[in-house]
VEXDREN-2710 file (C-alpha; in Angstrom, 1 decimal):
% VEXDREN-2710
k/r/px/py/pz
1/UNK/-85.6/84.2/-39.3
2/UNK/-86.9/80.3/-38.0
3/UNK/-86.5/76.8/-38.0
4/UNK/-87.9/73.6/-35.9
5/UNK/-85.6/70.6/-36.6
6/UNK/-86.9/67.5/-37.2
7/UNK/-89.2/67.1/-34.1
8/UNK/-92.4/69.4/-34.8
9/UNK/-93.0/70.6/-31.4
10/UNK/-92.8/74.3/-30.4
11/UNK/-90.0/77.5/-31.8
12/UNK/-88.1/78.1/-30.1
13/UNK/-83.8/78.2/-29.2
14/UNK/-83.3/75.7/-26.4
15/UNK/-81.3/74.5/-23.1
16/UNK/-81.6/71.1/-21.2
17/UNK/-80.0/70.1/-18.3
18/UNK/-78.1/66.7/-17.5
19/UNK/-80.0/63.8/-16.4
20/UNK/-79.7/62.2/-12.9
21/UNK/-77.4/59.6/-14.2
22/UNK/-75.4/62.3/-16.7
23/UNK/-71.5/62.5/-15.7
24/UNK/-72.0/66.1/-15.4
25/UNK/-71.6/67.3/-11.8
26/UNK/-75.1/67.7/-10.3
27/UNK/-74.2/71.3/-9.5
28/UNK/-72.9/72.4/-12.9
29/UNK/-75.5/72.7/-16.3
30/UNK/-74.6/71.9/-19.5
31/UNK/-76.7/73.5/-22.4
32/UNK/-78.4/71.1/-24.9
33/UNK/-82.1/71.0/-25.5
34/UNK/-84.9/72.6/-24.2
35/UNK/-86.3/76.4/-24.7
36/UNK/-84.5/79.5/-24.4
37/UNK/-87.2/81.6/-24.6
38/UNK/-85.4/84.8/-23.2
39/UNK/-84.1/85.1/-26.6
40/UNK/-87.2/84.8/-28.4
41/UNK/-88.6/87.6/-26.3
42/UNK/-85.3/89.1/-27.6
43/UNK/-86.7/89.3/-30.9
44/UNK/-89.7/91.3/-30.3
45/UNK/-87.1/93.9/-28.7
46/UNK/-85.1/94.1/-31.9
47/UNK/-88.1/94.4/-34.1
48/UNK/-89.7/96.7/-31.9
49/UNK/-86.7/99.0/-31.9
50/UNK/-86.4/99.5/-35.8
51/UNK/-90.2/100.0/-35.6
52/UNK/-90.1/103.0/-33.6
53/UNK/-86.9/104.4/-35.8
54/UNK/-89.0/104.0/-39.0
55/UNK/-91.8/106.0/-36.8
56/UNK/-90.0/108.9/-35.2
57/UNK/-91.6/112.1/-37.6
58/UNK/-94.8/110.9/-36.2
59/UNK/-93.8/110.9/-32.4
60/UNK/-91.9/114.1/-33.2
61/UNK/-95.3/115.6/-34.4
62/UNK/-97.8/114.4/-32.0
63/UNK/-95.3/113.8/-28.7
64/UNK/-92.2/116.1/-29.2
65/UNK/-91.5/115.7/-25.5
66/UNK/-91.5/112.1/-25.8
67/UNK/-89.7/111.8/-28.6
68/UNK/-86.7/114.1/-27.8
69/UNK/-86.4/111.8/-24.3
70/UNK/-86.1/109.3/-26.1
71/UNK/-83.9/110.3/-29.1
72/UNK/-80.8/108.3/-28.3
73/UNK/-82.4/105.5/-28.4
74/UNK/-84.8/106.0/-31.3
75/UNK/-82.2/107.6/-33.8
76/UNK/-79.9/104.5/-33.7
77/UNK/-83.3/102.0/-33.9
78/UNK/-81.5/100.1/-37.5
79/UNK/-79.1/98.6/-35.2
80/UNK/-81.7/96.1/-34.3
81/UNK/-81.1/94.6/-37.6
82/UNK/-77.8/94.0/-36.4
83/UNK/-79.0/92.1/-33.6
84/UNK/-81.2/89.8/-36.2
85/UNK/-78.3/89.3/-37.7
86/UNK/-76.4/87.7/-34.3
87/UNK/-79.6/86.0/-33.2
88/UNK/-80.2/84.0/-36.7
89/UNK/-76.4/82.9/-36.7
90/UNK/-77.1/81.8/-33.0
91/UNK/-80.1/79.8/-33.7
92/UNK/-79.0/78.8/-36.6
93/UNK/-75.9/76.9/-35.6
94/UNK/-77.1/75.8/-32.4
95/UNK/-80.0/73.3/-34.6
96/UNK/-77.1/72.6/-37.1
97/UNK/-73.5/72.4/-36.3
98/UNK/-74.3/68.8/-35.2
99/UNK/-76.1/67.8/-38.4
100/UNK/-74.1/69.9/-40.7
101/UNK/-71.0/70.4/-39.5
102/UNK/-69.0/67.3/-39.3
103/UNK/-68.6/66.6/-43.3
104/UNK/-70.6/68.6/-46.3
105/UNK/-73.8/67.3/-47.4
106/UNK/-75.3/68.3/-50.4
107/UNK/-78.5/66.4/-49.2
108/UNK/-78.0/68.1/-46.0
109/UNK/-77.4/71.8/-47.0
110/UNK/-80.2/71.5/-49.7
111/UNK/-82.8/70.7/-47.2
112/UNK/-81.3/73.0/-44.6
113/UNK/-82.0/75.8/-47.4
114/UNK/-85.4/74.6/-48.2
115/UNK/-86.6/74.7/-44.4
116/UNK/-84.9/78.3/-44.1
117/UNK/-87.1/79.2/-47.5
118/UNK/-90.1/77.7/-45.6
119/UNK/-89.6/80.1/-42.9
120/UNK/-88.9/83.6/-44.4
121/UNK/-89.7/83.1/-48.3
122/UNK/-93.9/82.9/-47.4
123/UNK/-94.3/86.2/-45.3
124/UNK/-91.9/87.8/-47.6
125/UNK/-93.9/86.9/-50.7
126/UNK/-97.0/88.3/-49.6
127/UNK/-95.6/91.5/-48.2
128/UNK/-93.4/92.3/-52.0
129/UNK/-96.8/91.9/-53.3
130/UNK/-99.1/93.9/-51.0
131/UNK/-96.2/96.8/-51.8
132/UNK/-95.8/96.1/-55.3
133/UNK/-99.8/96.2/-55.2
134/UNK/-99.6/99.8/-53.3
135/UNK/-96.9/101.0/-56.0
136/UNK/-100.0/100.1/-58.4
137/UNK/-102.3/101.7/-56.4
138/UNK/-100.9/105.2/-55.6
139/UNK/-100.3/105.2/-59.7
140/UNK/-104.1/104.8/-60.1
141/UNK/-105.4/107.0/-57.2
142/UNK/-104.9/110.6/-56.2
143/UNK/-102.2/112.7/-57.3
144/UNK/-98.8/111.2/-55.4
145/UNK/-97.4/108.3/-56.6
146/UNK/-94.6/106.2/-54.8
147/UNK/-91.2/107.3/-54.9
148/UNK/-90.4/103.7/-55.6
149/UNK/-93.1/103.2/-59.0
150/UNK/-89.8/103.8/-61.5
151/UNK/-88.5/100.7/-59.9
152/UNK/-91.2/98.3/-61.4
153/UNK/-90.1/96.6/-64.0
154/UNK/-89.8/92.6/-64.7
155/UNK/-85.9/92.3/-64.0
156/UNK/-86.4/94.0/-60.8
157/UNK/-89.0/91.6/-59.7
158/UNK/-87.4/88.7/-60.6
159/UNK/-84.5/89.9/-58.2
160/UNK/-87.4/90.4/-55.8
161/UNK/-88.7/86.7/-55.7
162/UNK/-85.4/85.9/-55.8
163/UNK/-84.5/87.3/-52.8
164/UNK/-81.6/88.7/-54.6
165/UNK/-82.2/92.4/-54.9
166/UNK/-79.7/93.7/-52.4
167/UNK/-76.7/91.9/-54.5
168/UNK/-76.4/94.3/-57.4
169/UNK/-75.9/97.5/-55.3
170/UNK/-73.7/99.0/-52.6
171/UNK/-76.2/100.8/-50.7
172/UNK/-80.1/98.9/-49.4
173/UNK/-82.4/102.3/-49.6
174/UNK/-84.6/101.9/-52.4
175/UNK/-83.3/98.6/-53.3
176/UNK/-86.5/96.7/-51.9
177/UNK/-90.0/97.7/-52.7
178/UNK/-90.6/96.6/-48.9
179/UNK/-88.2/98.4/-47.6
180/UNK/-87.3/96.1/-44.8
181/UNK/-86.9/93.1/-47.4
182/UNK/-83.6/94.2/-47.9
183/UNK/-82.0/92.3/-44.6
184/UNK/-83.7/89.1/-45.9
185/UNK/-82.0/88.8/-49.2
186/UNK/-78.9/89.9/-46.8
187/UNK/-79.5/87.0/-44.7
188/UNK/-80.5/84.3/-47.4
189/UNK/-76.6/85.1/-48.5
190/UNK/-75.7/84.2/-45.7
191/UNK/-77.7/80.9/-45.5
192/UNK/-76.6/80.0/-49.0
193/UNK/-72.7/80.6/-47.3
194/UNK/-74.0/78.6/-44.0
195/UNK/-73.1/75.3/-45.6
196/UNK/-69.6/75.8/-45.6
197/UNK/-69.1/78.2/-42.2
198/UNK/-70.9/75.8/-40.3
199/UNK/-68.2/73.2/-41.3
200/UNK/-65.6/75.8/-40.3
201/UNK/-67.1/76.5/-37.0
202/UNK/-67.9/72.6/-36.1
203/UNK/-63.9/72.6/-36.4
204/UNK/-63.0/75.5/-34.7
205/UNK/-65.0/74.4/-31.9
206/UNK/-63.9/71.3/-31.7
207/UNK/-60.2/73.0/-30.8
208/UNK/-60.9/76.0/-28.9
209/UNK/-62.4/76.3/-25.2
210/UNK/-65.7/78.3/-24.3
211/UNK/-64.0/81.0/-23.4
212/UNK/-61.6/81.7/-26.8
213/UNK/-64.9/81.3/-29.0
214/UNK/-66.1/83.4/-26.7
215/UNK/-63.3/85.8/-27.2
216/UNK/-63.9/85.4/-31.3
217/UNK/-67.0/86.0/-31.2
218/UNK/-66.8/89.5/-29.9
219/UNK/-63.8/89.8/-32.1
220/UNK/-66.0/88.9/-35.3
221/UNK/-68.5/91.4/-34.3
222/UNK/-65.9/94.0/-34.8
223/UNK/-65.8/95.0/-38.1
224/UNK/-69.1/97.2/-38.2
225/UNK/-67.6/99.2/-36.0
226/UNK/-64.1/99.3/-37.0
227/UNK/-65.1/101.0/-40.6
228/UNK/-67.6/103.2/-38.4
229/UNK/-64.2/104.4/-36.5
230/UNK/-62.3/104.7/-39.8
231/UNK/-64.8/106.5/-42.4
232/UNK/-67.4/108.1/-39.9
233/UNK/-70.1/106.7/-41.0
234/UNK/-72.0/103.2/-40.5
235/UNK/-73.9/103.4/-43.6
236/UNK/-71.9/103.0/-46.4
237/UNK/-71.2/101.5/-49.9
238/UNK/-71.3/97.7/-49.5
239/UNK/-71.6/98.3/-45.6
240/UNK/-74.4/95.8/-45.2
241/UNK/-72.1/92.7/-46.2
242/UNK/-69.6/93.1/-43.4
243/UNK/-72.6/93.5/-41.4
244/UNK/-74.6/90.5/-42.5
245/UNK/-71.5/88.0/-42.8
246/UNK/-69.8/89.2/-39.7
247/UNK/-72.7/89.3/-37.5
248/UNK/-74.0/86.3/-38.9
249/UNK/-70.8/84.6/-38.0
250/UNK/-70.3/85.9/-34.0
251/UNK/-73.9/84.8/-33.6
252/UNK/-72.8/81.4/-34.5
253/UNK/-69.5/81.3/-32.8
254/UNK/-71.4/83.0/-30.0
255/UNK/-73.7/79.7/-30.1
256/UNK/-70.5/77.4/-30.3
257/UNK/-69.0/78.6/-27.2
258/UNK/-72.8/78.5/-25.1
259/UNK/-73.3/74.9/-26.3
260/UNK/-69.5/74.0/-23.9
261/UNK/-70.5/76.2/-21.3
262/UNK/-71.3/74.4/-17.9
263/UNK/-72.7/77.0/-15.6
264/UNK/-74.0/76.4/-11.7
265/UNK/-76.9/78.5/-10.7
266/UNK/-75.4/80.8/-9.3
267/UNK/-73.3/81.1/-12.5
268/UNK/-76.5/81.2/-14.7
269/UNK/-78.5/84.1/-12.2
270/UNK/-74.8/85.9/-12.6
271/UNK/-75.1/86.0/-16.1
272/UNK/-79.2/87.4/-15.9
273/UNK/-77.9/89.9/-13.7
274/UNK/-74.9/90.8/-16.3
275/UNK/-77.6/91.0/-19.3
276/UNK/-79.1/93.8/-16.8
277/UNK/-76.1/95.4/-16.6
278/UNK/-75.4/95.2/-20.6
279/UNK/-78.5/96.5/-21.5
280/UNK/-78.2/99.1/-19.1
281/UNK/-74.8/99.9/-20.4
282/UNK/-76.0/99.8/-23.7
283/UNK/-78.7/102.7/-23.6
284/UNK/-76.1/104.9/-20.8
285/UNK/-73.7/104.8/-24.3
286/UNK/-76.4/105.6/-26.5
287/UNK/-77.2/109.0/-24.3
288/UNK/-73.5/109.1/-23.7
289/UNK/-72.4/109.3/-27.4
290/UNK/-75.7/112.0/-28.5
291/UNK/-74.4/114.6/-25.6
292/UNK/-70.6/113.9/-26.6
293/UNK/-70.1/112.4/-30.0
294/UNK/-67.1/111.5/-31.1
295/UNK/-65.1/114.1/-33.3
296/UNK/-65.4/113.4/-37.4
297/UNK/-68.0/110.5/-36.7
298/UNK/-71.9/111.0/-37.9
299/UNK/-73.0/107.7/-36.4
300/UNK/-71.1/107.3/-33.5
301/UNK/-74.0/105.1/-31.7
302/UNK/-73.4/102.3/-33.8
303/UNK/-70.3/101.7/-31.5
304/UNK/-73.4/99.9/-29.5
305/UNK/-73.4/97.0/-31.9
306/UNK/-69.7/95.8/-29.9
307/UNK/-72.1/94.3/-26.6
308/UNK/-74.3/92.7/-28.5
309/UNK/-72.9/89.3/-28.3
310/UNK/-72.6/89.5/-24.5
311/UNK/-76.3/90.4/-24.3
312/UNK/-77.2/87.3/-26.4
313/UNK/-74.8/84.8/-24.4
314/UNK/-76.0/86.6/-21.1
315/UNK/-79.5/86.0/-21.7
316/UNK/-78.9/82.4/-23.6
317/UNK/-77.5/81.2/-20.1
318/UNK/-78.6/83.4/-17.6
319/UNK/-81.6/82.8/-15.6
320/UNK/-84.0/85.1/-13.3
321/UNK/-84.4/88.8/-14.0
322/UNK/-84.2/90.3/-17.5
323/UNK/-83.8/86.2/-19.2
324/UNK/-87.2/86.3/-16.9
325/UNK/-89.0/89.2/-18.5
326/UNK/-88.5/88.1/-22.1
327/UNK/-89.6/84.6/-21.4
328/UNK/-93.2/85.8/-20.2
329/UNK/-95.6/84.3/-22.4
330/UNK/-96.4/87.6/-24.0
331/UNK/-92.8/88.7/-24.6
332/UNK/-92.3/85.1/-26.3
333/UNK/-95.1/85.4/-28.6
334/UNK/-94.8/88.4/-29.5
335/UNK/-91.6/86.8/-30.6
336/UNK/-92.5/84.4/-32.7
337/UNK/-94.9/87.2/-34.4
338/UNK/-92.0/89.7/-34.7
339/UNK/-90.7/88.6/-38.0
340/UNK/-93.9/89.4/-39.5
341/UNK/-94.4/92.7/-37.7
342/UNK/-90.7/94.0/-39.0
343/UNK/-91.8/93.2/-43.0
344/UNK/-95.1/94.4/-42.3
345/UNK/-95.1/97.9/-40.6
346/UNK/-92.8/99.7/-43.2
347/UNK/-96.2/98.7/-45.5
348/UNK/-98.7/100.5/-42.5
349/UNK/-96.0/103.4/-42.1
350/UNK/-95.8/104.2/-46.3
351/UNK/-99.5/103.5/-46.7
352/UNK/-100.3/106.4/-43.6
353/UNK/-97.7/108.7/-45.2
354/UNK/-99.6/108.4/-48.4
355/UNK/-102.5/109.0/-46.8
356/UNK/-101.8/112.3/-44.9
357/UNK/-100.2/114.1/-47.6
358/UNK/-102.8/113.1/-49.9
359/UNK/-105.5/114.4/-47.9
360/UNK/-103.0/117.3/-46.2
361/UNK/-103.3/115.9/-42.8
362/UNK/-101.5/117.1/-39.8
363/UNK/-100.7/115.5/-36.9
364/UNK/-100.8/118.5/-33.8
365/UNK/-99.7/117.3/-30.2
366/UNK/-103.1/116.3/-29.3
367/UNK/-104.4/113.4/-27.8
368/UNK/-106.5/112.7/-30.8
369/UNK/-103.5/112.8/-32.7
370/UNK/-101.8/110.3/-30.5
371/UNK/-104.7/108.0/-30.1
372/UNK/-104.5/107.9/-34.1
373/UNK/-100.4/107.1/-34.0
374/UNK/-101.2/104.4/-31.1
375/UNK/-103.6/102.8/-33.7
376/UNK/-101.4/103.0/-36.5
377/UNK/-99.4/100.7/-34.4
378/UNK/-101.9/98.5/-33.4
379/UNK/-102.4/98.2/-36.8
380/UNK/-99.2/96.9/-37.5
381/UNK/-99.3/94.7/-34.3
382/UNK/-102.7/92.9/-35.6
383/UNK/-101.4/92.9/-39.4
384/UNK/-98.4/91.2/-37.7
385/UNK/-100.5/88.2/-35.8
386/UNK/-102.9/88.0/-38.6
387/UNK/-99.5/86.7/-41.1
388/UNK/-97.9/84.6/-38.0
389/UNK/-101.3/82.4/-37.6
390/UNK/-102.7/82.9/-41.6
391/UNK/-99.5/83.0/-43.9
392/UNK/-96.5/82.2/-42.1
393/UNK/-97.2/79.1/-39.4
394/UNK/-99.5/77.5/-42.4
395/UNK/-97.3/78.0/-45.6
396/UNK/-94.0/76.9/-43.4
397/UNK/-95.5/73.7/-42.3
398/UNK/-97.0/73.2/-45.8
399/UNK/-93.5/73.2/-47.2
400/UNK/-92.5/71.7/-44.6
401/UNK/-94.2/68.7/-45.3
402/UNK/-93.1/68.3/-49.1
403/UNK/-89.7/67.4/-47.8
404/UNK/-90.7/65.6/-44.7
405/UNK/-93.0/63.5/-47.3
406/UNK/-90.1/63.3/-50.0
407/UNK/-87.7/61.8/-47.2
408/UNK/-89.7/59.1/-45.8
409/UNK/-90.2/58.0/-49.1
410/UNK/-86.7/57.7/-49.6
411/UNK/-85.7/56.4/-46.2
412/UNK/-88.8/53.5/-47.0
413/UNK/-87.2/52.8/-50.2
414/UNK/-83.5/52.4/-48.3
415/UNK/-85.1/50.3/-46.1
416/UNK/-86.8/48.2/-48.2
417/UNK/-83.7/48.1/-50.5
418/UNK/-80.9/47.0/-47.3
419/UNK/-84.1/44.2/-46.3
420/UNK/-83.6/42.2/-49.7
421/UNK/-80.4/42.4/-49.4
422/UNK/-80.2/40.7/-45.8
423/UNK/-82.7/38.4/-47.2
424/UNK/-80.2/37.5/-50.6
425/UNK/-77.0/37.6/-47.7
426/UNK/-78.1/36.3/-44.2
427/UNK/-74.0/37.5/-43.5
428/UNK/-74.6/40.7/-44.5
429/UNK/-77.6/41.2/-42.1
430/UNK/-74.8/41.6/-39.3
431/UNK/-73.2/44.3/-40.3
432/UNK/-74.3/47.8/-40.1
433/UNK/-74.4/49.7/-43.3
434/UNK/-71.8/52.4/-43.6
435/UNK/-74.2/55.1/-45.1
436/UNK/-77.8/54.1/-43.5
437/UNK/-80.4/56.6/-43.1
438/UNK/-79.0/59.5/-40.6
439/UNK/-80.1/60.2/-36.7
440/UNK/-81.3/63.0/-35.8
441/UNK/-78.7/63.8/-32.7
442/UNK/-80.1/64.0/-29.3
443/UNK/-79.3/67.3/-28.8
444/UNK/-81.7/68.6/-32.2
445/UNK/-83.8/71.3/-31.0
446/UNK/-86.3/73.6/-32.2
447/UNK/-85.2/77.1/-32.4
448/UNK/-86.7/80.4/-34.2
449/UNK/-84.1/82.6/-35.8
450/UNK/-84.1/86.4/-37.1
END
């Protein structure tokens, strides 16, 4: 989930720091531009984390020690969709809420929709048809065909392309052929809704201090976890829209309450040090909750989900430490390339399955066995970078480009339009006209969301 602005310079969510001459005390920073790239190293975390859920049979076979260590961890790995879900209405309002949120634009929100098409809509094409291609396949060859193959059939396409498939049902198994694709037509709800929060968040902003949004934020996180106490369970009917809209919308409150923040150093390596301590906090409940669940409640790990938004506002302002680790070079590309390795790997992971129980293979703990599982991975990992730098980089600046093109023509044409008319009215050549082409605000960043 990804967009640049209209500057095309590098992904990325972004802070800046007040100029020599800026009214801000010299010892405080105040977030505007520049790159957080902590949080784009965040993403490969996330994606990484629902990898290794979708994998666990095969560590269980070839490393059972492993995996059982592990477990706590590993069994709760869809929560990282979750944290997708706060990270895209992060990023998301943090290149918007200027642009968007002071009055509704239908110009505005239709381009804003476009760009967010341009950045999922490419990768997800290509994987729906590698799997619907697969479905094909395992119909035509050997003697197991997918589970999914009943499911192929033009209105369930359509809802495919779409990105619509996830509407017409209360549960999200089997309702993707990609199985992943499920939190994209989630979150391209929740763009098509963005138009109008982001007009409800610009105002709520503009009354409340850092510290309430703050305090909203967490509270708008809440709702996962509140049915979770009341039914039991965190999966289901209809549980993925709470998930998508709330989350969605404490990522961008989240982001409303960063953007007022003015922090000191000290402040900002405080709040590297807290994201430390969160994380920490985070797996100590997940082994916590696995040797003491909590009576009547199946997925009691999915409490995690509640630090979430600390973890994101820790590492969008902290500094030093873990905000250092993900902003290495490697954790940040690996960032930009996690999008495509989460809609990718479910496609490595069915195509493997296939292939062992077609051919009776059985994975023994042996290192042969876990030099095969290591390059099933890497698989995924190079499948991954091969749709960053082939499909998804090229296709999103392509489309890009049809708007980009579209709006200079129309901003020449204004311009062109208010220069005869000075020439007609040398008067009216001193006033400024009331609905002139729009500036880009200072503070427009590029920023890469989940």
């Amino acid at each position: 989930m990804r967009d640049r602005g209209e500057a095309d310079r590098p992904p990325a969510v972004a802070v800046a720091w007040p100029e020599r001459n800026s009214r801000v005390p010299h010892e405080k920073s105040v977030v505007r531009t520049g790159e957080i790239k902590a949080l784009s190293g965040l993403r490969i975390v996330a994606a990484v984390w629902v990898v290794l859920f979708h994998f666990r049979p095969w560590l269980e076979q070839v490393a059972p020690g492993f995996r059982s260590a592990l477990a706590p961890v590993l069994n709760c790995g869809a929560q990282g969709v979750d944290l997708f879900f706060i990270l895209s209405g992060f990023v998301l309002t943090w290149n918007y809420l200027d642009r968007m949120g002071e009055s509704f634009s239908v110009r505005d929100t239709l381009h804003f929709l476009w760009l967010r098409l341009a950045r999922v809509w490419p990768v997800y094409l290509v994987t729906l048809h590698l799997a619907a291609a697969w479905i094909i396949f395992t119909l035509n060859v050997g003697h197991i065909p997918s589970q999914v193959a009943g499911d192929l059939n033009a209105v369930s396409y359509v809802r495919q392309v779409l990105l619509a498939q996830l509407w017409f049902q209360p549960f999200f198994d089997g309702s993707s052929w990609d199985g992943p694709a499920w939190s994209i037509s989630a979150e391209w709800l929740a763009y098509l809704l963005f138009g109008v929060l982001v007009l409800v968040i610009f105002r709520i902003a503009s009354a409340t201090r850092a510290r309430g949004l703050l305090w909203l934020a967490v509270a708008a996180s809440l709702p996962p976890a509140l049915l979770l106490l009341a039914t039991g369970h965190f999966y289901t009917p209809w549980s993925w829209l709470p998930r998508i809209v709330m989350q969605f919308t404490a990522g961008a409150l989240a982001c409303a309450a960063v953007r007022k923040l003015r922090l000191s150093d000290r402040a900002r390596r405080g709040a590297g040090y807290l994201s430390v301590v969160l994380g920490v906090a985070m797996v100590g409940t997940l082994y916590l909750l696995d040797a003491h669940p909590l009576p009547r409640m199946v997925d009691s790990s999915g409490l995690v989900d509640v630090l979430f938004v600390p973890l994101v506002v820790t590492l969008a302002i902290g500094m030093g430490s873990l905000p250092l680790l993900l902003s290495t070079r490697v954790m940040v590309y690996l960032g930009h390339i996690s999008f495509s390795l989460y809609m990718v790997h479910e496609l490595v992971h069915t195509a493997w399955n296939w292939t062992t129980a077609q051919f009776e293979i059985v994975l023994t703990p042996s290192w042969s066995a876990k030099l095969i599982v290591v390059g099933v991975l890497a698989v995924a990992v190079a499948g991954a970078a091969l749709l960053y730098h082939f499909v998804e980089e090229p296709a999103r600046i392509w489309m890009r480009r049809m708007v980009k093109a579209r709006d200079s023509q129309a901003d020449a044409r204004e311009s062109h339009s208010e220069a005869r008319t000075e020439a007609a009215d040398p008067a009216h050549g001193k006033l400024q006209p009331l609905h002139g082409p729009r500036q880009v605000p200072a503070n427009a960043v590029a920023a890469r969301a989940g």
